[in-house]
C-alpha positions as CSV (number, residue, x, y, z in Angstrom):
1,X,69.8,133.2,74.4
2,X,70.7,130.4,72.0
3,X,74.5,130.2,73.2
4,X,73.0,130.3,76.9
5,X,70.9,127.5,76.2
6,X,73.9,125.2,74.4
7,X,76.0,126.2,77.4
8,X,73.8,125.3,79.9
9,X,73.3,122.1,78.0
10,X,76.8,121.1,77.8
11,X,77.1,122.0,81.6
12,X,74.3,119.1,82.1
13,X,75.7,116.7,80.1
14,X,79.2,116.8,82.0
15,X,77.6,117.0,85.2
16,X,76.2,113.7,84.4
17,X,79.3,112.4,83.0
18,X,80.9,113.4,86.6
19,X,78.1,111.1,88.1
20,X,78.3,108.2,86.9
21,X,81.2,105.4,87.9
22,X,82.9,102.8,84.8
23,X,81.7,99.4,85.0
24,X,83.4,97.5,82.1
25,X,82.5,93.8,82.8
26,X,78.9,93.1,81.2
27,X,78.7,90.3,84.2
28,X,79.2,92.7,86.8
29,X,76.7,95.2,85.6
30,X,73.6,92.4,84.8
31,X,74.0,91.9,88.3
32,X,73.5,95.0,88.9
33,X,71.0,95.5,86.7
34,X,69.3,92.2,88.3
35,X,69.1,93.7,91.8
36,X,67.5,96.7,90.9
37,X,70.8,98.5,91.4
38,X,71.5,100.1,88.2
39,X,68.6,102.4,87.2
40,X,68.8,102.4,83.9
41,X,68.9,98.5,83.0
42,X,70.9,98.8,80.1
43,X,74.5,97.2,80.0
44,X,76.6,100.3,78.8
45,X,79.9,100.2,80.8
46,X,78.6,102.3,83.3
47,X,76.3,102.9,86.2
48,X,75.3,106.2,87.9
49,X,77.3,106.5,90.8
50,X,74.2,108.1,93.0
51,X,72.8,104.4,92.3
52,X,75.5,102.6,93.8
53,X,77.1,104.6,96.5
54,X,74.6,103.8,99.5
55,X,74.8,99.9,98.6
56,X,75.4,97.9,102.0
57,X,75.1,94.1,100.5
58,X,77.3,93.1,97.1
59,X,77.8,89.2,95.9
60,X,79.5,88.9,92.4
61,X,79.2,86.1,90.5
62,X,81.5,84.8,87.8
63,X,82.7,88.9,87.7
64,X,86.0,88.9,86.1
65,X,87.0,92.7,86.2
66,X,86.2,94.5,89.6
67,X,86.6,98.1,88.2
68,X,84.0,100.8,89.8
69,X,84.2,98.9,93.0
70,X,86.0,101.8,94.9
71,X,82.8,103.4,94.3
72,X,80.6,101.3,96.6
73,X,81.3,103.7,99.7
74,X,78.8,102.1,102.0
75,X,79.3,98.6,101.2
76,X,79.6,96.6,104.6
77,X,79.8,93.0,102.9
78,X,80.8,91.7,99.7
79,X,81.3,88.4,98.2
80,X,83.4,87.4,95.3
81,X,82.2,83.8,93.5
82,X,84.3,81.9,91.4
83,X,85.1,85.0,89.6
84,X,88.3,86.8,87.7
85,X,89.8,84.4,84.8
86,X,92.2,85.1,81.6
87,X,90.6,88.1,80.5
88,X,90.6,89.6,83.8
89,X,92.8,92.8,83.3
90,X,95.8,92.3,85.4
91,X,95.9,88.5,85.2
92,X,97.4,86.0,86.0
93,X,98.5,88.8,89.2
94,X,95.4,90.2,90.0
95,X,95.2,92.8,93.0
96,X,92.5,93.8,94.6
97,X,92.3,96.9,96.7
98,X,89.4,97.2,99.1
99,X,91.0,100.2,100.3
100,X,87.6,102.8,99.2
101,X,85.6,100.2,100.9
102,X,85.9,101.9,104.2
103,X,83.1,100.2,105.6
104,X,83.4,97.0,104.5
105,X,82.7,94.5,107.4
106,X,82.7,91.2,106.0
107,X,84.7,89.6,102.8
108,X,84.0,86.3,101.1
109,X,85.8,84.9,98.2
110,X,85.4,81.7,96.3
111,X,87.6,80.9,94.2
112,X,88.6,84.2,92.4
113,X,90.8,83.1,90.0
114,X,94.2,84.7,89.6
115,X,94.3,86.5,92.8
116,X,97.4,87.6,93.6
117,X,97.0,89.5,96.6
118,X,94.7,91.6,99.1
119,X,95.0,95.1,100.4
120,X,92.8,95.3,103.6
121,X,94.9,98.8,104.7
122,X,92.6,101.2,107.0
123,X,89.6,99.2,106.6
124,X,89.0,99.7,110.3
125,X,85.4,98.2,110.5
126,X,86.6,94.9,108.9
127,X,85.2,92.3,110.8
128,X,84.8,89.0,109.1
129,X,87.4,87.3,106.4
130,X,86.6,83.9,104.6
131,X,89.1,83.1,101.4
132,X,88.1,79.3,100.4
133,X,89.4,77.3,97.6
134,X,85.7,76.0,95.6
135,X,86.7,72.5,96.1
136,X,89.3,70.1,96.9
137,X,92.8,69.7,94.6
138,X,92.1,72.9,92.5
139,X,94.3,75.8,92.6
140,X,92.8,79.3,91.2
141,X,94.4,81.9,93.7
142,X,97.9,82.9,94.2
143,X,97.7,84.7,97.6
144,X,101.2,84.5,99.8
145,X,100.6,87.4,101.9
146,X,97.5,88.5,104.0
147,X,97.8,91.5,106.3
148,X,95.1,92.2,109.0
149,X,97.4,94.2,111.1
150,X,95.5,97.5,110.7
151,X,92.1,96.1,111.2
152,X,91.6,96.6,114.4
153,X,87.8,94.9,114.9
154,X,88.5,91.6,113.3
155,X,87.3,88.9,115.1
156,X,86.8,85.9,112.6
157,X,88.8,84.8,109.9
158,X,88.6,81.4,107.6
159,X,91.2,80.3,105.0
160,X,90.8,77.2,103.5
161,X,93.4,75.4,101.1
162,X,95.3,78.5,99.7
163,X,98.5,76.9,98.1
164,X,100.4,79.9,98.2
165,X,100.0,81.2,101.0
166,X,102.8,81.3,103.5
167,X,102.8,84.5,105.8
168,X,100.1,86.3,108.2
169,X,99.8,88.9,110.4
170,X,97.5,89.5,112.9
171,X,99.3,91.6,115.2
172,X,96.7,93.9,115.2
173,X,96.1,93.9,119.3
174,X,92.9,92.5,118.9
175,X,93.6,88.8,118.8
176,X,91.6,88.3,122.5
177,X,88.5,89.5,120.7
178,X,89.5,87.1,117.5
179,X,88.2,83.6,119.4
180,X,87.3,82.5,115.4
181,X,90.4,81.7,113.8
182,X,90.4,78.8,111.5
183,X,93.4,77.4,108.6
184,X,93.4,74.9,106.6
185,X,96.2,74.8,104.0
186,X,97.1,71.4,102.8
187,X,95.3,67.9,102.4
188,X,98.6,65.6,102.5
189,X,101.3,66.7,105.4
190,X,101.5,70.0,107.1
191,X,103.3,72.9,106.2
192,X,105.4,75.3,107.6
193,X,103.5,79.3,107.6
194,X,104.3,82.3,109.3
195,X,101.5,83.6,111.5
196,X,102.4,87.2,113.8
197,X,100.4,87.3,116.3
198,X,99.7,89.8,119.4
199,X,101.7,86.9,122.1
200,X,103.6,84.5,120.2
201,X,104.5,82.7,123.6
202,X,100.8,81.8,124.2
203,X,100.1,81.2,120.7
204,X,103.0,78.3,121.0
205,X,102.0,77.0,124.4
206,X,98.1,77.3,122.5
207,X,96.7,79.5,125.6
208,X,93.8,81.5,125.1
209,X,92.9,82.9,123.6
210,X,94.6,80.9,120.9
211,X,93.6,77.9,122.2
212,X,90.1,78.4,120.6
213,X,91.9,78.7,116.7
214,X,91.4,75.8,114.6
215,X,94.6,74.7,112.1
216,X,95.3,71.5,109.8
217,X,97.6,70.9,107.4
218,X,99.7,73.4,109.1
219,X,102.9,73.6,110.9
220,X,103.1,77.1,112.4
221,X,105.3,79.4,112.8
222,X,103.9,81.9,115.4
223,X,106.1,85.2,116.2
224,X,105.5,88.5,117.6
225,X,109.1,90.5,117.0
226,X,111.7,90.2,114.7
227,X,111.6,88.3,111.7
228,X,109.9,84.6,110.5
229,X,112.4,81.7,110.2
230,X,110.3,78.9,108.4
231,X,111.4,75.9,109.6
232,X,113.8,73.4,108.0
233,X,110.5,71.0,107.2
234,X,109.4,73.8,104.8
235,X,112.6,74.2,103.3
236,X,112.9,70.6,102.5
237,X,109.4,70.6,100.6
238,X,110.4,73.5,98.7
239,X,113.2,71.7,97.4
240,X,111.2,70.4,94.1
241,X,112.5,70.9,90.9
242,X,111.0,71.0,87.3
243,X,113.0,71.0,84.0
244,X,112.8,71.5,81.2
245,X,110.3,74.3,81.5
246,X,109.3,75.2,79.2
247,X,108.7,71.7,77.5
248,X,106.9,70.3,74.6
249,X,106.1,66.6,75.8
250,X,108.0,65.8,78.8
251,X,109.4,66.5,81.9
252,X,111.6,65.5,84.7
253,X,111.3,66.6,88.6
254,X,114.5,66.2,91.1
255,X,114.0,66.7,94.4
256,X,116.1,65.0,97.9
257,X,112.4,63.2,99.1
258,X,110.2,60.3,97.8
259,X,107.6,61.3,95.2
260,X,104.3,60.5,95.8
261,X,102.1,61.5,93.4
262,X,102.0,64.0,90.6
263,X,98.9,66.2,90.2
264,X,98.3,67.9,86.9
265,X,95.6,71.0,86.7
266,X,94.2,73.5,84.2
267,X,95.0,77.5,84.8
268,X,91.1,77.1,86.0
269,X,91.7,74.4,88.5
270,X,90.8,71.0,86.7
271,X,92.6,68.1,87.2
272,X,93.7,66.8,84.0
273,X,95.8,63.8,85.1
274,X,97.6,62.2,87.9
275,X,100.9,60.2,87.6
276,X,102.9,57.9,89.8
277,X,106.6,58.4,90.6
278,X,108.3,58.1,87.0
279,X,111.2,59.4,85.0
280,X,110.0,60.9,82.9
281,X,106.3,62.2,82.7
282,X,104.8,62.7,79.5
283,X,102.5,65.4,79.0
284,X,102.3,65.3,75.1
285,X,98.2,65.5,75.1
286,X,98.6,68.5,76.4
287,X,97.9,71.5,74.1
288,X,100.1,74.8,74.2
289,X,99.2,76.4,77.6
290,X,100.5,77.3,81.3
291,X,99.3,74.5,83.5
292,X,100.2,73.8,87.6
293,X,101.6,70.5,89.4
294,X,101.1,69.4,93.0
295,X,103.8,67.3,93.5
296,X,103.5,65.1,96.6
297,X,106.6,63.4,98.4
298,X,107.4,62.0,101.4
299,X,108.3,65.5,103.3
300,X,105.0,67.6,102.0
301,X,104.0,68.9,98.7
302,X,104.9,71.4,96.5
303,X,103.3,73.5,93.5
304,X,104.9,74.4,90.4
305,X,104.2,75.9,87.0
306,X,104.6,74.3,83.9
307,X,104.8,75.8,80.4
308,X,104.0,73.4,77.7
309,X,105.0,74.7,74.2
């Protein structure tokens, strides 16, 4: 009877082990915790999964490690605020992959800092994207790609001053029902960005229902076949370069076009400095670290990495 008991016992215990879903950031579960999500109210790495796995509503702020979000099967809108960050497992590249969010309708994200990319593949019921920068002249996300081509319902998307970014599809055969379309990628000159579409004829001639779409700081590139051929006013921007980098206390830039300005930032977005068109620029007060430049010239800007030693 004794051995039936332990058994039966053991049983239990990995029953509840089964259960429960890994939540390693301490931020992530307080919230949690704070909504009256996560029964138990203690932060121990985990949360049982019966707890979270009928959750419609989800905003995370500061979170820096999204693991245990494939968990939240019923979620229909999240928002992400001002999170990831250095200690963020897969940063400075981070991914994130909504792809066990099957009923996510709406995405926010502020600022999340080191994203790399989004994978919206088969969310079907995906209705509502907004990506925003926090605030003006800070760069946090890394995002060159977006993809709404399998999601099918979208009809309102928002992108606001994502540096990287330079492609988008939406040929997703819904763009009639998509009369809420709004970019916004640069503050100086516009810039050249690939955009498939459904009709890339009326998209050019700006017939609806593209005519409703609202873009600045943008020079697009609208296609529906074949491939994207960015135009030779992008290639010119692009045409910025930085050595020697690394460096320990200054640097040159060479490019064909006028500089403007040069914008110095932290790996979290604050502007450290700003310089005129020089030489050479020092950057000696700098301590050991990877920071970005904006640099500003007559044809558009461009953003680069520097490694200061």
């Amino acid at each position: 009877m004794k051995s039936y008991i332990i058994i039966l016992s053991l049983l239990y215990s990995l029953t509840l082990i089964a259960q429960t879903t890994s939540i390693p950031d301490q931020q992530f579960e307080q919230i949690l915790i704070n909504e009256g999500i996560d029964s138990d109210g203690v932060i121990n790495g985990q949360v049982v999964t019966s707890d979270i796995d009928t959750v419609l509503n989800l905003d995370l702020d500061e979170v820096e490690d999204l693991t245990g979000l494939e968990d939240f099967i019923a979620l229909e809108s999240l928002v992400l605020d001002e999170g990831g960050g250095p200690t963020s497992p897969d940063w400075p590249n981070i991914p994130i992959d909504l792809t066990g969010n099957l009923n996510l309708k709406k995405l926010e994200i502020w600022s999340y800092e080191g994203l790399s990319g989004l994978d919206f593949t088969g969310l079907i019921n995906l209705e509502e994207v907004k990506i925003f920068e926090g605030q003006h002249d800070v760069l946090t996300m890394f995002i060159d790609e977006l993809d709404l081509s399998t999601n099918a319902k979208i009809n309102r998307v928002e992108i606001h001053f994502v540096e990287y970014l330079q492609y988008i599809n939406l040929q997703n055969e819904n763009n009639v029902n998509m009369q809420n379309f709004e970019l916004e990628v640069d503050y100086y000159s516009p810039r050249s960005l690939c955009i498939k579409v459904d009709d890339a004829t009326k998209a050019t001639n700006n017939t609806a229902p593209y005519n409703t779409w609202l873009l600045s700081g943008v020079d697009p590139n609208f296609y529906d076949t074949g491939e994207c051929n960015l135009s030779l006013k992008q290639a010119e921007v692009i045409e910025v370069t930085l050595h020697p980098n690394p460096t320990e206390n200054t640097f040159q830039l060479q490019t064909q076009a006028e500089v403007q300005k040069v914008e110095l930032f932290s790996l979290q977005g604050k502007k450290l400095a700003q310089f005129s068109s020089q030489e050479n620029y020092d950057i000696s007060f700098l301590e050991t670290g990877i920071y970005f430049l904006k640099v500003s010239t007559t044809r558009g800007s461009q953003t680069l990495r520097l490694l200061k030693q």
